[in-house]
TORVEXVO-966597 format. One record per atom (N, C-alpha, C): atom name; residue in three letters; residue number from 0; x, y, z. Coordinates in steps of 0.02 Angstrom, whole numbers, plus 50000, padded with zeros to 5 digits. Atoms other than C-alpha are relative to their C-alpha. Last residue first. Example, Ala and Ser with C-alpha at 12.3 -4.5 7.8 and 13.67 -1.06 7.14 Angstrom:
<kolbas>
  atom  type  seq   east  north     up
     N   SER    1  49958  49941  49997
    CA   SER    1  50684  49947  50357
     C   SER    1  49961  50055  50037
     N   ALA    0  50045  49941  50000
    CA   ALA    0  50615  49775  50390
     C   ALA    0  50045  50060  50000
</kolbas>
This chain:
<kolbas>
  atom  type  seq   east  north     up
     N   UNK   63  50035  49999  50064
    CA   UNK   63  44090  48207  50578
     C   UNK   63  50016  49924  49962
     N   UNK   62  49970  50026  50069
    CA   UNK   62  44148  48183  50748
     C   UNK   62  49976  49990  49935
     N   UNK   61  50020  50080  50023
    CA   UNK   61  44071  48271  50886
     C   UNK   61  50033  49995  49939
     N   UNK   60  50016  50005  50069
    CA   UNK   60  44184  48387  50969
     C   UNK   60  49960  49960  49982
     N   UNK   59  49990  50049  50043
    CA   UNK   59  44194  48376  51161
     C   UNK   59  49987  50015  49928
     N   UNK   58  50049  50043  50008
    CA   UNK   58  44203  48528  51270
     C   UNK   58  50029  49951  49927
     N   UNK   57  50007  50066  49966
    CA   UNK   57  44371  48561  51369
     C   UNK   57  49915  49968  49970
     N   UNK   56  50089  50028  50009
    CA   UNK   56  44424  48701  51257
     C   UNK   56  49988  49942  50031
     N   UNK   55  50020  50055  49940
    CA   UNK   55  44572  48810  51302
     C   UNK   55  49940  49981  49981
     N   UNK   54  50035  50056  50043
    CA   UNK   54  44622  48914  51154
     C   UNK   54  49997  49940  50051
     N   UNK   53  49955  50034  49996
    CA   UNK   53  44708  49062  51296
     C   UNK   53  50004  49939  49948
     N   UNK   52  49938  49971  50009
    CA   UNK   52  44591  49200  51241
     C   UNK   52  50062  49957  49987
     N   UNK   51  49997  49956  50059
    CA   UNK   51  44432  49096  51228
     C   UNK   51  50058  50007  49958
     N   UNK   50  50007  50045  50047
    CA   UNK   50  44452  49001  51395
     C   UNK   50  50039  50041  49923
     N   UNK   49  49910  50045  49999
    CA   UNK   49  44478  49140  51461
     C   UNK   49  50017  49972  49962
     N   UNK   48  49951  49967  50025
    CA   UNK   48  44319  49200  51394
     C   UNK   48  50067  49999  49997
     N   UNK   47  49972  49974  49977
    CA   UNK   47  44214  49049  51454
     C   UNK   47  50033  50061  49964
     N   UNK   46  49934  49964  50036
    CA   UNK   46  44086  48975  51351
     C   UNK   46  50037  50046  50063
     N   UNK   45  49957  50059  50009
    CA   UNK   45  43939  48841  51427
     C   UNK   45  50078  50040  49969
     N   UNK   44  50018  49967  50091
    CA   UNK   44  43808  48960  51450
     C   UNK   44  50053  49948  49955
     N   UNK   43  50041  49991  50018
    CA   UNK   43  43780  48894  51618
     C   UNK   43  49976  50007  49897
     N   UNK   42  50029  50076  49989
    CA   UNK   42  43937  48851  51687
     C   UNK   42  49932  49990  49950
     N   UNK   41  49965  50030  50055
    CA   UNK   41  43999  49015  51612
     C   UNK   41  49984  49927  50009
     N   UNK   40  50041  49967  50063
    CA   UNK   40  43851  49111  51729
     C   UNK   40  50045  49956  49941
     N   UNK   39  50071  50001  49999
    CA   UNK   39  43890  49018  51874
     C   UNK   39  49963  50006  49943
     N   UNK   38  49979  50068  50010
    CA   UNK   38  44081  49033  51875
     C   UNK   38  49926  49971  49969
     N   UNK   37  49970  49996  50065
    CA   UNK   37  44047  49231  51851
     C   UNK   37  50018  49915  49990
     N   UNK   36  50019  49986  50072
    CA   UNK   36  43929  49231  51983
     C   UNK   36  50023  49977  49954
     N   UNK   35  50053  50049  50042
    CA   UNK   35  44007  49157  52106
     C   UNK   35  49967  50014  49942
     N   UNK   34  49954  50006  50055
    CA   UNK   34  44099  49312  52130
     C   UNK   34  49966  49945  49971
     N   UNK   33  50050  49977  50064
    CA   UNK   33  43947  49348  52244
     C   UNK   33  50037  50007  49933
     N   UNK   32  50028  50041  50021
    CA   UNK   32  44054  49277  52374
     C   UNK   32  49973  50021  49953
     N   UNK   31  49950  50019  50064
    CA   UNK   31  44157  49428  52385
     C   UNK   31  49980  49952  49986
     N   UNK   30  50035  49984  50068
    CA   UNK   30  44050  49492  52511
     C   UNK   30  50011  49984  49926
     N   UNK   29  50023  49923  49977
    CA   UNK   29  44087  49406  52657
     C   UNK   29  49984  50015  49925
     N   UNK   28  49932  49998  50021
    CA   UNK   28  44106  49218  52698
     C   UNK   28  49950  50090  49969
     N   UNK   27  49933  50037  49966
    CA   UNK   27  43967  49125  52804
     C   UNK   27  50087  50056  49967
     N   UNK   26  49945  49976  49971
    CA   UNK   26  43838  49285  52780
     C   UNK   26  50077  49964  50029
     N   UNK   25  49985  50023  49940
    CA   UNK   25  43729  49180  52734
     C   UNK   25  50023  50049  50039
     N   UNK   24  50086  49975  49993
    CA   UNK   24  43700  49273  52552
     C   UNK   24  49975  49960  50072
     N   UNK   23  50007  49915  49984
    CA   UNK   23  43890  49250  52530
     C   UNK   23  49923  50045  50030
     N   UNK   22  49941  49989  49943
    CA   UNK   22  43895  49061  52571
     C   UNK   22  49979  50068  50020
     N   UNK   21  50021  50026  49962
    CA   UNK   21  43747  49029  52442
     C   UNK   21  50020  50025  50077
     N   UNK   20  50056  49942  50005
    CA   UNK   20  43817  49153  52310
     C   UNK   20  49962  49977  50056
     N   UNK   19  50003  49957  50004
    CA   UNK   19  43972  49033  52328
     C   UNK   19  49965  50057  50015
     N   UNK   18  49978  50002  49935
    CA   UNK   18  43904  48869  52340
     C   UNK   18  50024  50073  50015
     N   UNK   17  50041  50009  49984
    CA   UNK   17  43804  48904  52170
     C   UNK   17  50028  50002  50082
     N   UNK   16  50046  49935  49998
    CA   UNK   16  43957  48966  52085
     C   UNK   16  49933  50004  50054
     N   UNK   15  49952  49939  49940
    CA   UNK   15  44066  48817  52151
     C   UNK   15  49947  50067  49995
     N   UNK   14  50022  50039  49920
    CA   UNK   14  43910  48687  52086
     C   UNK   14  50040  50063  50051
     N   UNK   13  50081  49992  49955
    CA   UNK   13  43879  48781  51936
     C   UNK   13  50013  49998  50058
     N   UNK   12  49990  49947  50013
    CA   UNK   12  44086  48769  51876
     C   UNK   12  49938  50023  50046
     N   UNK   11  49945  49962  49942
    CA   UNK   11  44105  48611  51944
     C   UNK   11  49984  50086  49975
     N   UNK   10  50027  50032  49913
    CA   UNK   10  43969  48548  51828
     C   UNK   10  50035  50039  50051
     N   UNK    9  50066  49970  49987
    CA   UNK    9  44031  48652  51687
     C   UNK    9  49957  49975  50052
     N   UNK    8  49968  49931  50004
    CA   UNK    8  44207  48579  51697
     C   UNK    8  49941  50045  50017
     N   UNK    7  49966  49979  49940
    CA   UNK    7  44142  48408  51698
     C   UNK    7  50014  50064  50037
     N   UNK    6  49976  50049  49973
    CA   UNK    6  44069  48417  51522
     C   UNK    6  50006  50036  50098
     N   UNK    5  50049  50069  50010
    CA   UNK    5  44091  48544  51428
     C   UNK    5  50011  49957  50066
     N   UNK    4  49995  50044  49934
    CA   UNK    4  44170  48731  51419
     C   UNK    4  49965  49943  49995
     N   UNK    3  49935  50006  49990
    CA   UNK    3  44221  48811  51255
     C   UNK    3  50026  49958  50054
     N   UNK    2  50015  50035  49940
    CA   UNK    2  44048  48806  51169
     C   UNK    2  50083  50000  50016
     N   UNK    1  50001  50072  50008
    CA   UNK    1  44059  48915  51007
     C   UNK    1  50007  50009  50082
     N   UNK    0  49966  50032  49944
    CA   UNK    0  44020  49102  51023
     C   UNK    0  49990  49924  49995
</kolbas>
C-alpha cells in the first residue's frame, strides 16, 4: 500500500473522525457517529481505498 492521502486531507480527515466518535459517544448525534472511524483510521494510516480505486492521490511525491 503506497500513501494515497497527504497533507491537508489527512488532517481533516483525523479532525472530522475525531469530532465524530466524540459527538456519538455524547450522545449529541446518534449512532452513526462512530462512522468516524473510517475517516480516522485513513487519516491515520495515510491510504484510502477510494482513493485507490478511483487513482486519486493527494500525497506529495518527492522528486528524485
Amino acid at each position: 500500500m503506497t500513501r494515497n492521502v497527504g497533507g491537508i486531507d489527512r488532517i481533516l480527515r483525523i479532525v472530522i473522525g475525531i469530532a465524530l466518535i466524540a459527538a456519538a459517544a455524547t450522545g449529541a448525534i446518534g449512532m452513526w457517529g462512530y462512522i468516524g472511524i473510517l475517516p480516522l483510521a485513513t487519516g491515520l494510516i495515510g491510504w484510502c481505498p477510494p482513493y485507490a480505486i478511483f487513482g486519486i492521490n493527494t500525497c506529495k511525491t518527492k522528486s528524485e
